[in-house]
C-alpha positions in Angstrom: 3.5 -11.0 -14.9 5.4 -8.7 -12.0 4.2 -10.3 -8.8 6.4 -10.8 -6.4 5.5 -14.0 -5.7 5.5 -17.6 -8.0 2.0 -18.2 -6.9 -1.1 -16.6 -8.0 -0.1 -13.3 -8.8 -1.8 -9.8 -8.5 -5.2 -8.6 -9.2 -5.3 -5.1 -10.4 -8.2 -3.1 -12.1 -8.8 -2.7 -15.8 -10.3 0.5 -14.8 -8.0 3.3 -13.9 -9.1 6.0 -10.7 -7.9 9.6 -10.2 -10.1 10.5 -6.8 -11.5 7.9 -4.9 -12.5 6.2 -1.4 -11.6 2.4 -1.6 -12.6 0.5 1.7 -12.3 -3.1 2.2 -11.4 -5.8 4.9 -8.6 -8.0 4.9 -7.1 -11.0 6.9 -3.6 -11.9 7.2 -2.9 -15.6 7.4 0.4 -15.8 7.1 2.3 -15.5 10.2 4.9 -12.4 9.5 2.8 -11.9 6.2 3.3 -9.4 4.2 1.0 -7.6 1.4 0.0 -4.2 0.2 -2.8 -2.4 -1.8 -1.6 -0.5 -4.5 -2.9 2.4 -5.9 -1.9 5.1 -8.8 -0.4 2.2 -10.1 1.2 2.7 -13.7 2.4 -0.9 -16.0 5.2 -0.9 -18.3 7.2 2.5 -16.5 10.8 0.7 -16.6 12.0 -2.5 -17.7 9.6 -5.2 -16.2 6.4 -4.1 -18.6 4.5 -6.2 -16.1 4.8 -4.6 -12.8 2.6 -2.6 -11.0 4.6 0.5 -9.8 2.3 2.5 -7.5 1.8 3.8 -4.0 1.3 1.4 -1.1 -0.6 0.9 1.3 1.5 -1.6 3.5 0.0 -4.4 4.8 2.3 -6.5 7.4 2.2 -8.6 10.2 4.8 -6.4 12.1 5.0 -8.0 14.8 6.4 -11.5 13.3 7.5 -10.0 10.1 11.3 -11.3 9.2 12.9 -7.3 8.8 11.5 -6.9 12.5 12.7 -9.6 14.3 16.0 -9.4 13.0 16.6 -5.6 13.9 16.1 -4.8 9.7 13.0 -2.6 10.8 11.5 -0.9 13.6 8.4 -0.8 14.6 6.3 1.9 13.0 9.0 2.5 10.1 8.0 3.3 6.6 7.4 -0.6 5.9 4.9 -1.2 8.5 1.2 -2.0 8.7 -0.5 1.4 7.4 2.4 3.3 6.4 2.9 4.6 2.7 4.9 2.3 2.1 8.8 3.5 1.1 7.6 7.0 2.1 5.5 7.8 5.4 5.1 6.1 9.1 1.8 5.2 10.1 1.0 6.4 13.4 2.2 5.0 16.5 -1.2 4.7 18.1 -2.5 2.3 15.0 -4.4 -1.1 16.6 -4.5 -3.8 13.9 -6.1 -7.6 15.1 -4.6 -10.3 15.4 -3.2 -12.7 12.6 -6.7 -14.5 11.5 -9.0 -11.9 12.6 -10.5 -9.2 10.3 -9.5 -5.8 10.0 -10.7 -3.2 7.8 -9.2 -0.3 6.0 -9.3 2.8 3.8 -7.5 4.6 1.4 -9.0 8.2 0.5 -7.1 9.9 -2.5 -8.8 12.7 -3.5 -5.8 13.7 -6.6 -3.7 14.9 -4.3 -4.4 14.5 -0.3 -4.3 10.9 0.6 -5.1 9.2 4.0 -5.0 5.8 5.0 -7.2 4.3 7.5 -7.0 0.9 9.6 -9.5 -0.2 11.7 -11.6 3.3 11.8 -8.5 5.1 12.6 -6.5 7.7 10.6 -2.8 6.2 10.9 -1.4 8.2 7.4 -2.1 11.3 6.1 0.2 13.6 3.4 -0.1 15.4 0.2 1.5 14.6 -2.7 1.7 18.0 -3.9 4.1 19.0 -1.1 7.8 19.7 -1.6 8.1 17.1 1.6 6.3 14.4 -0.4 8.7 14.8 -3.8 11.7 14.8 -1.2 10.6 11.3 0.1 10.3 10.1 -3.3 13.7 11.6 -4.3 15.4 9.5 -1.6 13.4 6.6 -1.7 14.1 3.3 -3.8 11.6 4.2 -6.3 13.5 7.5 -7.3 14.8 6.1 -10.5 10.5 5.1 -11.8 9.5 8.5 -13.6 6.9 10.0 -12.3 6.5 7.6 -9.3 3.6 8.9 -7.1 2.6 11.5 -9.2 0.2 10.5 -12.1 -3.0 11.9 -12.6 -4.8 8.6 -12.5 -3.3 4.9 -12.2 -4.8 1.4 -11.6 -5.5 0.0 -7.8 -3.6 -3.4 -7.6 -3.7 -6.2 -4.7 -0.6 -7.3 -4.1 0.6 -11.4 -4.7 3.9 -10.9 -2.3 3.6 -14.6 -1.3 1.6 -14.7 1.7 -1.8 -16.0 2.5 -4.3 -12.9 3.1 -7.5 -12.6 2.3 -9.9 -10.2 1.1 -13.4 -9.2 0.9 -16.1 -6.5 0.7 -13.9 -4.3 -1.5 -15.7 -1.0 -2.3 -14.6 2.1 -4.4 -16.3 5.2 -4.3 -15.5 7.7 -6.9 -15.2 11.3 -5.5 -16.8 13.5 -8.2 
């Protein structure tokens, strides 16, 4: 229940994390795709008890992708490929492949520091103890979902927003 999409749906731990590395590689094959990995992910926050509201990281064919071709987004916004989604850029200098060819990524979130990494490149980096990362939230659309971001520990979710990717050789690493 709470996928965005009619299709499959979302996959999301039964396990919850609070520190951890999770690495995996993914394959867009959707042509102006669009996906994310969720993590800190809490079920049952506001009115939809099946949706997974948790921080993203944004997968997106940019290039092709609906928002940019008709002027909605520009290129390295929040929404993009990388970014936290909603909340940080990724950086400008990020080099994904091309639509069918594999990339991999990384999420570290050590409880409060988080990176994200795409193709052994840091593109994203913030705290989410900063005054700067409540601000973001407080302006975002998720400003209204108590505690949004900031839970001690939440579920990591892949995300059914109706596009073709795939995935494999997911890996999570607690950090102790």
């Amino acid at each position: 229940g709470g996928s965005s999409s009619p299709d499959v749906g979302d996959i999301i731990t039964k396990k919850m994390y609070s520190k951890f590395i999770l690495k995996w590689e993914w394959n867009m094959k959707t042509r102006g795709g669009n996906s994310g990995v969720k993590y800190n992910v809490q079920e049952g926050v506001k009115s939809d008890p099946g949706y997974g509201y948790g921080l993203e990281y944004q997968l997106l064919d940019d290039m092709h992708h609906e928002w940019m071709q008709s002027g909605l987004m520009k290129p390295n916004d929040f929404h993009t490929l990388g970014a936290l989604y909603e909340l940080y850029t990724p950086s400008p200098e990020k080099k994904a492949n091309a639509i069918g060819m594999w990339n991999d990524s990384m999420i570290v979130f050590d409880g409060t520091y988080i990176e994200h990494w795409l193709n052994g490149k840091l593109v994203m980096k913030c705290d989410r103890t900063s005054a700067d990362f409540k601000d973001r939230i407080s302006k975002s659309k998720f400003k209204d979902v108590p505690g949004y971001g900031l839970h001690d520990k939440g579920h990591i979710l892949l995300q059914d927003h109706g596009s073709v990717i795939n995935y494999r050789n997911l890996k999570i690493t607690v950090i102790k």
